[in-house]
N, C-alpha and C positions, 0 to 999 in steps of 0.2 A: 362462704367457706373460710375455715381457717386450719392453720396447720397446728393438732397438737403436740404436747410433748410425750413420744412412745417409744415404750420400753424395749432392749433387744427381743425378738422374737422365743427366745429360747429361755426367757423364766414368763414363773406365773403370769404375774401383772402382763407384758408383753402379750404373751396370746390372749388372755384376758382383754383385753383391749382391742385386738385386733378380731375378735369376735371367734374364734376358730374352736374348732372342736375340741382338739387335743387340750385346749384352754379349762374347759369343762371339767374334762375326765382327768387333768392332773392334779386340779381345784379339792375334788372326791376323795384324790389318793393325800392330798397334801393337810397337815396340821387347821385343824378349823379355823383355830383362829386368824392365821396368815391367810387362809384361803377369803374370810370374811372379810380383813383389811384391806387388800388386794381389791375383790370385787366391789366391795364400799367406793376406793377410790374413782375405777372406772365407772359409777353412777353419780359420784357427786362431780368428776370433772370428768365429761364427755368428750371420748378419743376419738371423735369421728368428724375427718376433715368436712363431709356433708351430711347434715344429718337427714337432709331432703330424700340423698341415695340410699344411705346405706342402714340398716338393722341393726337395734343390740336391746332391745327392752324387753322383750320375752325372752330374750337370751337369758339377760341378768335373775330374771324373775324367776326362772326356770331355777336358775341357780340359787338362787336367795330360798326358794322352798326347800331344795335339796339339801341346804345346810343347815335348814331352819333357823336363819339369819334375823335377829333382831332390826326393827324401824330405829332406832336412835340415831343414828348418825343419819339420815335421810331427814328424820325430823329435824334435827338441828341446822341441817344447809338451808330447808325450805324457809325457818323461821327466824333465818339469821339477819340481821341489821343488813346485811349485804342486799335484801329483796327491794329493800326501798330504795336502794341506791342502784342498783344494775338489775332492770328491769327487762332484760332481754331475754327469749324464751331459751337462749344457748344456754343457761344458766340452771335454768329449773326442768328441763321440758325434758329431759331422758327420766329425773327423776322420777318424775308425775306421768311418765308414762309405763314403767317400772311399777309403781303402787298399782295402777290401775290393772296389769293383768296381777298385780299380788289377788288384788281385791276381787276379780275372775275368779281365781283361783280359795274363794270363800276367806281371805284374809283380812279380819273385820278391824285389824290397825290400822291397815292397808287402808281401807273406806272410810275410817276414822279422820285417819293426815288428810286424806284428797276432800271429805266434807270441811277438815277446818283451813284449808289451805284456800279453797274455790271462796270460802268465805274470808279471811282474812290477806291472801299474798296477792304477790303485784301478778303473777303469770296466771292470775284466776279462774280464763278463758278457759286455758290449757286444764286445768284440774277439770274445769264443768264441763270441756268437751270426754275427760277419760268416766266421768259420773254417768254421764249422759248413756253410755253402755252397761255400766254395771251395777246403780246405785237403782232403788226400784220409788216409785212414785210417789212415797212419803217421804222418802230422804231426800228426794229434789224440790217438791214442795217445799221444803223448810228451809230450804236454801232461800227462795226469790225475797226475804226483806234485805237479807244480807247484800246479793246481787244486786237489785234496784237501788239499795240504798248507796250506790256507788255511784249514779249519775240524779244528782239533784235536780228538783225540779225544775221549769224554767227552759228557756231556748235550746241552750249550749249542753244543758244536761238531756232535755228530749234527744236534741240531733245527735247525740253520744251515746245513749241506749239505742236509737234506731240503726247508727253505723254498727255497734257488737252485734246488736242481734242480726244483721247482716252479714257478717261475717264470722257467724259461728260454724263453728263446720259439723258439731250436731244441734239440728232443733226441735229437737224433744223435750229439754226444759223449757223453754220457750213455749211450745204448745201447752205444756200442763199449766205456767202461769198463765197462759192467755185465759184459758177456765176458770181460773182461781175466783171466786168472787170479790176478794180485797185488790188481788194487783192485776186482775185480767182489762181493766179500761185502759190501762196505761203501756202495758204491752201489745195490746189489740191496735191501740194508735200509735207504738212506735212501729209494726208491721206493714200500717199503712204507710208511714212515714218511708219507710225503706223503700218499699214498691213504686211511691210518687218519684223517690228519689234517683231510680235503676230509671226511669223514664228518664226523668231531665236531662241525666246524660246521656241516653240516649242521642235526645234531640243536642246538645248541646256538643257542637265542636271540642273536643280534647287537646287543642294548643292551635298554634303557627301551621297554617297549609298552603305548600306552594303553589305556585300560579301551573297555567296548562302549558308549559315551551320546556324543551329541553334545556336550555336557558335558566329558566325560573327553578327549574327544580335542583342545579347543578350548583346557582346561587344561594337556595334555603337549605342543601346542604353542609355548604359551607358557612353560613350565616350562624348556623348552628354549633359549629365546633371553634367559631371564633366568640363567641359569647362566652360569659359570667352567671354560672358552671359551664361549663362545655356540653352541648347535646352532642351525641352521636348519631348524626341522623342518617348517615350512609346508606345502611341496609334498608329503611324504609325510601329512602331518594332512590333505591334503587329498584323499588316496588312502584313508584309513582312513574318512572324511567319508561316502566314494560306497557305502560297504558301511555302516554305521551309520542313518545319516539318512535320514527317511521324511517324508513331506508334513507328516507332524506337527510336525517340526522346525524348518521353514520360519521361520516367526516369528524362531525363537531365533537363528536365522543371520543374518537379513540385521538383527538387533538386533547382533550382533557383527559383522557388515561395515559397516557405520555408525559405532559407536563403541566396541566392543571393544578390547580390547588389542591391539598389536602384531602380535605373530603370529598370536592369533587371528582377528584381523582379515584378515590377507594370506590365511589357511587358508578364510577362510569364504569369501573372494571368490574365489578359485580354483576353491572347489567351486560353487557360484550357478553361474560363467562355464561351468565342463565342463556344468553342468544346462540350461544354454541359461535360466535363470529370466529372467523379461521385467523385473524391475528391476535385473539383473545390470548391464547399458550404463548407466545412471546412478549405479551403485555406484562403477565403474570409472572413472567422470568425475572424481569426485568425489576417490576414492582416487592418480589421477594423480598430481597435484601435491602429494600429501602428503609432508610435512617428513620422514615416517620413509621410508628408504630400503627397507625391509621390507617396507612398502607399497605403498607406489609401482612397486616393481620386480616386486612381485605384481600389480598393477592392469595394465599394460604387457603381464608374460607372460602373462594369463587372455586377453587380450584377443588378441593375436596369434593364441590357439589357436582364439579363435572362426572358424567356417566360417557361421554364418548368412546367412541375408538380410538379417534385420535389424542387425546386426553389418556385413554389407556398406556397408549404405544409413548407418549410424551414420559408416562411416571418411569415407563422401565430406563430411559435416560437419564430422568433423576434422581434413582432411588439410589444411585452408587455417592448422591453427595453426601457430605455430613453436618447439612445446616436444617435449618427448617423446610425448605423446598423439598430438602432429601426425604426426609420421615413423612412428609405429608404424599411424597409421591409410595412409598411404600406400602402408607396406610390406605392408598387408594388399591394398590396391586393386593393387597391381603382381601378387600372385600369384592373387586375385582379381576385381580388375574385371574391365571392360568397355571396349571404345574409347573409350567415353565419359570415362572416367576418365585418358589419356593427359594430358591438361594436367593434372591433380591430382598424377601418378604424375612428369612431367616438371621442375616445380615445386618437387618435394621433393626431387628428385635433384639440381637445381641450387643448391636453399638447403643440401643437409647440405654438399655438394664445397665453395661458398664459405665455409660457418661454420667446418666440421668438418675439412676436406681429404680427399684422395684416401687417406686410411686411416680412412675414421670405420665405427665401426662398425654395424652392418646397413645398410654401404651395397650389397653384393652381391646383395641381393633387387631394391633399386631399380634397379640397374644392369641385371636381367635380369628385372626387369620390364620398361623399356625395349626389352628384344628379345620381349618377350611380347608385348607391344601394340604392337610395328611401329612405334617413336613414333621417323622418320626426322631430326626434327629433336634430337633427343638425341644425334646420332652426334660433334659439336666436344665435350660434356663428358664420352660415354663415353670417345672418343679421349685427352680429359686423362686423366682416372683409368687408363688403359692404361699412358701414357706414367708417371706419376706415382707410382702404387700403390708400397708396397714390399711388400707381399702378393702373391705368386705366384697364390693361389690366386684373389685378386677380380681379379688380370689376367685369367687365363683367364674370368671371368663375362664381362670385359667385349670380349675375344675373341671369345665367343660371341656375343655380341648386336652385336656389329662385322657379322658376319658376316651377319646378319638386314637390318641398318640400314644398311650403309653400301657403296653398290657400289665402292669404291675398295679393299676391304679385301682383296680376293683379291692384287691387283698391289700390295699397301701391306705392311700387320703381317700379314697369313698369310703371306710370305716369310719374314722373322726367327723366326715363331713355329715354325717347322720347326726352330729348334733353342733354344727356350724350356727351361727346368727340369721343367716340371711336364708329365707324360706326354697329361695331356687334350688340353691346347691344343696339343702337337707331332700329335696324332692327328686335331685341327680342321683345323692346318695341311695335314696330307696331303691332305687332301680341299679343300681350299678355293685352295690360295695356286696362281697363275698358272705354268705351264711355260716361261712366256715369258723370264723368266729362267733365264741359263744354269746358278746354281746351286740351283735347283731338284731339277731331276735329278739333278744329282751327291747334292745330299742326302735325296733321297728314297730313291736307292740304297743311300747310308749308313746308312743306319736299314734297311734289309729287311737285311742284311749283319750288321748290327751283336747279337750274341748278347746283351745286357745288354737291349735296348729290349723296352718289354712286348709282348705279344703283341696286345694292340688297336692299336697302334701300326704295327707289323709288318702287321697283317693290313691297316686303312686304304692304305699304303701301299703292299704290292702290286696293291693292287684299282685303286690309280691310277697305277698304271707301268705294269700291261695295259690300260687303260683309254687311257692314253696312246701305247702303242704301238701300240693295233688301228688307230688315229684315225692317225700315220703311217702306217700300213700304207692305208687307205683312200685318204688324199689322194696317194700316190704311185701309187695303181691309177687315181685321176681324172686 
């Protein structure tokens, strides 16, 4: 993850970027050309702190048709002096996934850039995984000299076509070369090559494994964060912990979650908290606020995973702090409390938004905790963090719990959200936002029409265009 650079929410570029609907539909009313500069920029430098989470290539795409937006400036980034120097897919990878539903969408420049880019740029993978769906069996075909000729022949270039085609995530060109009668021997043996290979490591140990003593695994712990890089091996010493350690043990653990080393220490409190042990919530107090960050961030996550009652009854004590122990005890009372716990859960939602803003992290628990517990007075700071977020994905949280808390959201942000980035909340939108508006319907229509939109989407959507037409069809029979 990284943090980009985003615009206030309240121009173009800004919602543009942060995916939202309203972004679309100002784009349509606004001057082409700034609408096209605009959404150019958000596809050649990618606003999205994870792109693992969060949506915007069908976004963009959708938009790029609607403007009937020229490929130049997409050509230009893919093919710039930059590809061979920063080779990393944060660079090219929204672009080329942007052509690829152009290229859905019957746009033969679109297949054009992604055939000469899969053959000539460094993020090649990435272009030949967006082909692999939309390019048809001649045009991938004439790819594989181009591809092959990328890992020479010889050891290090076999072992290098058997790793990619290993890790392709479509292999569909892959199969067609295997056929091919010029390059099918070489692909055939680098499939076997990959298969012999998924064995070996199989059978083959993947690092350092500690001995069988609560001892042994307390010390490879810590063996581990004291080395040249640092492992973090905590969380897994604390997975070796639950198979080793018997009643017997006890002592010696919560003697090293006390005042243990580093790691061992984070390793023993992990394993205490998974064991539910009754002085595990006083270890974890304690361990909070600790100077080492190995600590502390072990003390926070054991705690989270607690489901007790008493772990319950523990968070409503600490949700009134205002440090990390506080918000983590809160975030536990939004997925578990009680009605009771809505001002505790309410409280914390409004102290991280002021300290922290509308991007602090685990605030999407609290935000849908909020629509857990029905806590209607929460709906002016969910509505911030909607408007605010540059996370696509904690809008949608806060979408959802719109839709619980706030009766204005049907006639409000379920209108826009019908044509948000991110597939959930367009699928919230079907079902929730008002007919009342006249474009409504047209974009409801757009989406069951539209071949690219996912199928929960599609399906929300027809259920509410026959839903809405049986209801004309009634009131014109009254």
């Amino acid at each position: 993850m990284f943090d980009p650079d985003i615009a206030p929410s309240g121009t173009l570029l800004g919602l543009l970027q942060r995916g939202r609907g309203d972004g679309t539909l100002h784009a349509l009313a606004e001057q082409r050309g700034e609408a096209l500069a605009a959404l150019e920029q958000c596809v050649l430098s990618d606003p999205r702190r994870d792109w693992q989470v969060e949506s915007r290539s069908l976004y963009y795409a959708r938009l790029y048709s609607e403007l009937e937006g020229g490929l130049e400036g997409i050509e230009q980034h893919l093919f710039h002096p930059d590809d061979l120097l920063d080779t990393e897919e944060q660079r090219t990878g929204l672009a080329l996934s942007v052509l690829g539903h152009l290229a859905g969408y019957g746009r033969r420049d679109a297949l054009r850039l992604l055939r000469e880019y899969a053959a000539r740029g460094a993020n090649w993978n990435w272009a030949l995984d967006e082909l692999a769906l939309r390019d048809d069996d001649a045009g991938l075909t004439a790819l594989a000299p181009a591809i092959l000729g990328r890992f020479p022949r010889g050891a290090q270039g076999d072992a290098a076509l058997a790793r990619a085609l290993r890790e392709a995530y479509e292999p569909r060109p892959w199969r067609l070369w295997a056929e091919d009668p010029v390059h099918g021997a070489r692909v055939r043996a680098a499939q076997e090559q990959g298969s012999f290979d998924r064995w070996q490591r199989q059978l083959r140990p993947a690092g350092p494994a500690p001995g069988w003593s609560v001892r042994d695994v307390l010390e490879w712990a810590q063996q581990g964060l004291d080395s040249v890089p640092a492992q973090h091996r905590d969380a897994p010493a604390a997975r070796c912990l639950a198979a080793v350690a018997g009643p017997e043990d006890r002592a010696e653990l919560l003697r090293a979650a006390r005042r243990g080393p580093e790691a061992a220490r984070a390793a023993a409190l992990r394993h205490l908290a998974g064991r539910q042990d009754p002085d595990a919530l006083g270890l974890i107090e304690a361990a909070a606020g600790d100077p080492s960050p190995v600590v502390s961030r072990a003390a926070l996550e054991s705690f989270t995973r607690m489901r007790s009652a008493a772990a319950v009854e523990r968070a409503r004590r600490w949700a009134e702090r205002e440090d990390e122990l506080g918000t983590a005890a809160a975030q536990m009372l939004a997925v578990l409390g009680t009605a009771e716990d809505a001002s505790r859960v309410l409280a914390a939602l409004r102290r991280t938004v002021r300290i922290s803003g509308a991007a602090a992290e685990g605030l999407a628990v609290l935000v849908e905790g909020a629509g857990r517990l029905s806590i209607g007075c929460a709906a002016p700071v969910v509505r911030h963090v909607y408007r605010e977020t540059p996370s696509s994905h904690l809008r949608g949280c806060a979408a959802r719990t719109l839709a619980v808390i706030d009766p204005s959201f049907a006639d409000g942000f379920a209108i826009e959200c019908l044509w948000d980035c991110e597939e959930s909340t367009r699928e919230l939108a079907a079902r929730h936002a008002a007919t009342g508006d006249v474009r409504v319907l047209a974009q409801l229509r757009r989406l069951a029409a539209d071949p690219a939109e996912e199928a929960d989407v599609q399906s929300a959507v027809r259920g509410r265009l026959s839903t809405t037409s049986a209801s004309v069809v009634r009131q014109r029979s009254a």
